[in-house]
C-alpha positions in Angstrom: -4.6 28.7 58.9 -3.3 25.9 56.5 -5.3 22.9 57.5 -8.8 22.5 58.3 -10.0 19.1 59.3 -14.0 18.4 59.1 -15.3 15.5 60.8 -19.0 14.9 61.0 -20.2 12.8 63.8 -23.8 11.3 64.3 -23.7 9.0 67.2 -20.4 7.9 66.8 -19.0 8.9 70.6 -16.1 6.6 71.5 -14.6 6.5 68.1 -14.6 10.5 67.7 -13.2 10.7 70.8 -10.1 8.1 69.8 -10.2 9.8 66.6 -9.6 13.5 68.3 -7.4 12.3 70.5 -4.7 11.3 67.6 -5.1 14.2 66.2 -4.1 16.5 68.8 -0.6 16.7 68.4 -1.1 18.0 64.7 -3.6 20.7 66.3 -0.9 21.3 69.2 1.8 21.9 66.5 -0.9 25.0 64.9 -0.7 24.0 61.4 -4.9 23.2 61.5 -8.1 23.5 63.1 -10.5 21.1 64.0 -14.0 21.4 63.4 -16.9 18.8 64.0 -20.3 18.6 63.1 -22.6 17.1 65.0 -26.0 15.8 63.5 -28.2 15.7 66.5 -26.2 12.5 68.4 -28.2 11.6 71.2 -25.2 9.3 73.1 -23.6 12.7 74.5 -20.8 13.4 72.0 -21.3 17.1 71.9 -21.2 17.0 76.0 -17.6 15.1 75.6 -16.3 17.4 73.2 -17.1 20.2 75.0 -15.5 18.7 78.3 -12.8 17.0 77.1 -11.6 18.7 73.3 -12.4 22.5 74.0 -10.3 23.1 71.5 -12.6 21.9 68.8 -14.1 24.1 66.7 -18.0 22.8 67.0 -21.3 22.8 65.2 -24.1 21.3 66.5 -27.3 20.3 64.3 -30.9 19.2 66.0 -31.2 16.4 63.9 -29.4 14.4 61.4 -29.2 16.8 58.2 -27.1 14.3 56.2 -23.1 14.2 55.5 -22.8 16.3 52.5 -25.0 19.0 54.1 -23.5 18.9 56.9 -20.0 18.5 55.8 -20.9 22.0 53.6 -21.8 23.8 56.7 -17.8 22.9 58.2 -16.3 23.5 54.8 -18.3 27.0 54.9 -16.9 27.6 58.4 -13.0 26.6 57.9 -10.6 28.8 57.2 -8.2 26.6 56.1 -5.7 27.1 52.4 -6.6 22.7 52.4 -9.7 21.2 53.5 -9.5 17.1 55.1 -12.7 15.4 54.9 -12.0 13.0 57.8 -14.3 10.5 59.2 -14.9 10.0 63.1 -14.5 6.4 62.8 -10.4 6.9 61.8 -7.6 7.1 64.0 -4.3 9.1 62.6 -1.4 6.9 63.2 2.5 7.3 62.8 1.2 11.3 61.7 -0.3 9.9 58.5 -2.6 12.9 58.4 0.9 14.8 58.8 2.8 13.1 56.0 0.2 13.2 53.6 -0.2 16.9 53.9 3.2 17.3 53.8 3.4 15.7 50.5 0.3 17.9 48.8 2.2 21.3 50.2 5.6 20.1 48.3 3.3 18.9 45.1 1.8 22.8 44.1 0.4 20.7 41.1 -1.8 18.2 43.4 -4.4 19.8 45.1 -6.3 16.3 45.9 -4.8 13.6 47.2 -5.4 10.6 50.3 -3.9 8.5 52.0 -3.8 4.6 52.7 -6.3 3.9 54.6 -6.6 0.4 56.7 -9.0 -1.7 57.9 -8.4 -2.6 62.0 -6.9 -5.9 60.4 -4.5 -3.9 58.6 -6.0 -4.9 55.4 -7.0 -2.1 52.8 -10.2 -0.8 52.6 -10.4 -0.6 49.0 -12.8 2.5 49.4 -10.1 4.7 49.0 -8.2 3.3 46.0 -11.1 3.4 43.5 -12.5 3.5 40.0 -15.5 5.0 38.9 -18.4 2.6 38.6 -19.5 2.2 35.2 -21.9 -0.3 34.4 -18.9 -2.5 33.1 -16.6 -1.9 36.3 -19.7 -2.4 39.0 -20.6 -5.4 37.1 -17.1 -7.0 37.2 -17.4 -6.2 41.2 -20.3 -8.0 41.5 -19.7 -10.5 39.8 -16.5 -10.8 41.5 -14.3 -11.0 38.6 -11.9 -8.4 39.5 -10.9 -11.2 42.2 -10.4 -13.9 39.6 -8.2 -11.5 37.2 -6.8 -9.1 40.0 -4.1 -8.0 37.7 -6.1 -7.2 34.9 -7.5 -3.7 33.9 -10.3 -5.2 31.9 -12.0 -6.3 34.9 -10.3 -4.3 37.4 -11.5 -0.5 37.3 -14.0 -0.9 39.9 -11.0 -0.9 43.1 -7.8 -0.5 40.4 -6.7 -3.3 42.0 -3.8 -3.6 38.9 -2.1 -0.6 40.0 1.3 -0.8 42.6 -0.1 -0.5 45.7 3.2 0.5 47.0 3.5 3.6 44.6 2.6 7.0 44.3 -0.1 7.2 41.4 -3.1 8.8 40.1 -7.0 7.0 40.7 -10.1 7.9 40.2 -12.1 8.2 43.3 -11.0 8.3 47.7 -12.8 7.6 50.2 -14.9 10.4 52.0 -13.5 9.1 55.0 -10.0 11.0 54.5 -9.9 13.2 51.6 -7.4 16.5 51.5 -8.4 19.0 48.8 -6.8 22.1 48.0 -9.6 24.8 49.4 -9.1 26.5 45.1 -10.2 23.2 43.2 -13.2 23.0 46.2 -14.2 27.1 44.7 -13.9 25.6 41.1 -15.6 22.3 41.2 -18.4 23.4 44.1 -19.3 21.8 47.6 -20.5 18.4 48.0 -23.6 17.3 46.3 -26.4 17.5 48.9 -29.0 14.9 46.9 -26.6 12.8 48.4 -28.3 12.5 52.5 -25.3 10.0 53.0 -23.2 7.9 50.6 -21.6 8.7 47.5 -21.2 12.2 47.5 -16.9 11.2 47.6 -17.2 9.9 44.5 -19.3 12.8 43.0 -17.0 15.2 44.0 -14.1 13.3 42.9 -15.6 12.5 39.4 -16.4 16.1 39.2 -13.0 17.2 39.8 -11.9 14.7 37.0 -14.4 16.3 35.1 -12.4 19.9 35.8 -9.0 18.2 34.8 -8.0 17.8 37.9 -5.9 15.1 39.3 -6.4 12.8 42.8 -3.8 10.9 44.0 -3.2 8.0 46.4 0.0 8.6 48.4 0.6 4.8 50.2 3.6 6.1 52.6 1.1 7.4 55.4 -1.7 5.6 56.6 -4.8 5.8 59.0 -7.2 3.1 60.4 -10.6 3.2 59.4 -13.4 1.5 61.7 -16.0 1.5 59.2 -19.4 1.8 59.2 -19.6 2.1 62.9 -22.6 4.6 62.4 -24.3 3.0 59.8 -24.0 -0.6 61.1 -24.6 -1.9 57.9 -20.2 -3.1 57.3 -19.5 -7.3 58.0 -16.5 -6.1 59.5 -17.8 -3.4 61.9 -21.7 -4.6 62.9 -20.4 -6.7 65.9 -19.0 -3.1 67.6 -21.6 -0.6 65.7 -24.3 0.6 68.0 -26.6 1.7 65.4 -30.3 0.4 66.2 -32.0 -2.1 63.3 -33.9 1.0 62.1 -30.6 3.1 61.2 -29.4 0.0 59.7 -32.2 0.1 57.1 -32.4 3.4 56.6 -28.2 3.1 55.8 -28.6 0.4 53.2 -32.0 2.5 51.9 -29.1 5.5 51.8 -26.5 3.0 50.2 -28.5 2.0 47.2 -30.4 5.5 46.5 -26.9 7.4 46.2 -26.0 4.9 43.4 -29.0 5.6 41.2 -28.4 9.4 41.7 -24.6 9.6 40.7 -25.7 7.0 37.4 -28.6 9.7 36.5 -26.7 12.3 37.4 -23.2 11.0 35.3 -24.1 8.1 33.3 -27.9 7.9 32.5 -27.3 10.2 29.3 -24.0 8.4 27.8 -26.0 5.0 28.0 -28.4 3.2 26.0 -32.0 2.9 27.9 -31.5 -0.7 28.3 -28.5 -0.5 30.0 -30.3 1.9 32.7 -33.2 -0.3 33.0 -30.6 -3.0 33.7 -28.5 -0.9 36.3 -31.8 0.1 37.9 -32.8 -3.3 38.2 -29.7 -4.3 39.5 -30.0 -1.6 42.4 -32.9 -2.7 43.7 -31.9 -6.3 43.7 -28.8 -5.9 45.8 -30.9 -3.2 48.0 -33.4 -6.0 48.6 -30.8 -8.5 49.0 -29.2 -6.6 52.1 -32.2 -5.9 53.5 -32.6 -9.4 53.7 -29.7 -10.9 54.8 -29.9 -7.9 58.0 -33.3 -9.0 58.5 -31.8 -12.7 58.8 
């Protein structure tokens, strides 16, 4: 088996099923195996998978254990030689998953690479191009000045939004959302982080790998359409279609906020001064109580 595609679902029904559906031709053509984890959905997606995609490869949890944890369990299942972290809320279009795995077979010296990846609009979600997020780059984010000097790295690292978007090129960070990783640099660099219930444990694993020397790439000639944050509920672009309950929506942003004090402790709490920590912390909880806020409204 060359491929193994993990998808973990958790109430996410009608989008996994679009989101099998386009990838059934790749499975058809026996390159890969499919295998979803469910996290106890209660809207009948393991019942539809069972009926309708028998050819999935499935594991079904009694309750919601978390992404990374549950992502391990498919990773620890696959037999794959390259491992795709794909979300449920994607569709593969024009064989994007197909062309970008093409390209990491005929580049032995990339073993991580994705894809762009578009927002129903057709705009990029900028998830996938990313920097790390220092102190410096988040700040530059929030304070939106990486969309007053788009073109310069300065204030830019946060999305890299200097680099040709139209090029193959090296970045820090994907999104979880489609992720292809060479099954070797998965045995050096370890599993995802399971501190992480949901949230950020993409751009631990990627920073680890940078850590490792390795290399990730963004490979703009294939594409796929992200739907984002139908699950959580908590994206502008996606709460109008999400089904998620005002409950999951808290607990999401409570997810959202918590996984970026555990990758700064985890990475960046050492390098920094105390003040600068204090700072980020503070920051955290602002924006955390901000969102809760503006859901609440």
């Amino acid at each position: 088996m060359e491929l193994s595609i993990i998808i973990v679902s958790y109430n996410t029904k009608e989008h996994l099923k679009s989101c099998l559906k386009s990838i059934y031709e790749l499975f058809c053509s026996g390159q890969c195996e499919v295998i979803v984890v469910d996290n106890g959905s209660t809207d009948s997606s393991t019942t539809m998978i069972k009926k309708q995609f028998p050819w999935v490869r499935l594991i079904e949890n009694n309750k919601n254990i978390g992404y990374a944890r549950a992502t391990n369990q498919g990773i620890k299942f696959a037999k794959g030689e390259y491992i795709l972290l794909l979300n449920p809320d994607t569709e593969n279009i024009d064989h994007g998953i197909e062309k970008t795995f093409g390209f990491i077979k005929t580049n032995p010296e990339i073993q991580a690479v994705t894809c762009r990846v578009e927002l129903p609009s057709g705009e990029l979600d900028w998830a996938c191009h990313r920097g790390f997020p220092t102190p410096w780059a988040s700040l530059c984010y929030f304070l939106k000045l990486d969309r007053l000097f788009p073109r310069t790295p300065f204030f830019c690292k946060y999305h890299l939004t200097y680099l040709p978007l139209d090029s193959i090129h090296e970045i820090d960070s994907p999104s979880g959302c489609f992720f292809l990783i060479k099954r070797t640099l998965l045995d050096k660099v370890g599993l995802l982080d399971e501190d992480y219930f949901c949230y950020g444990e993409d751009v631990d694993l990627a920073f680890r790998i940078k850590k490792a020397n390795g290399k990730i790439f963004f490979y703009p000639h294939a594409k796929i359409v992200h739907y984002k944050g139908i699950a959580s509920g908590i994206k502008s672009h996606s709460q109008h279609i999400s089904q998620a309950s005002k409950r999951s929506r808290l607990l999401a942003i409570s997810y959202f906020y918590s996984a970026m004090w555990i990758f700064y402790k985890k990475h960046y709490k050492k390098i920094y001064p105390a003040f600068i920590s204090y700072l980020v912390y503070i920051g955290i909880k602002l924006k955390k109580m901000l969102s809760i806020l503006k859901l609440r409204v």
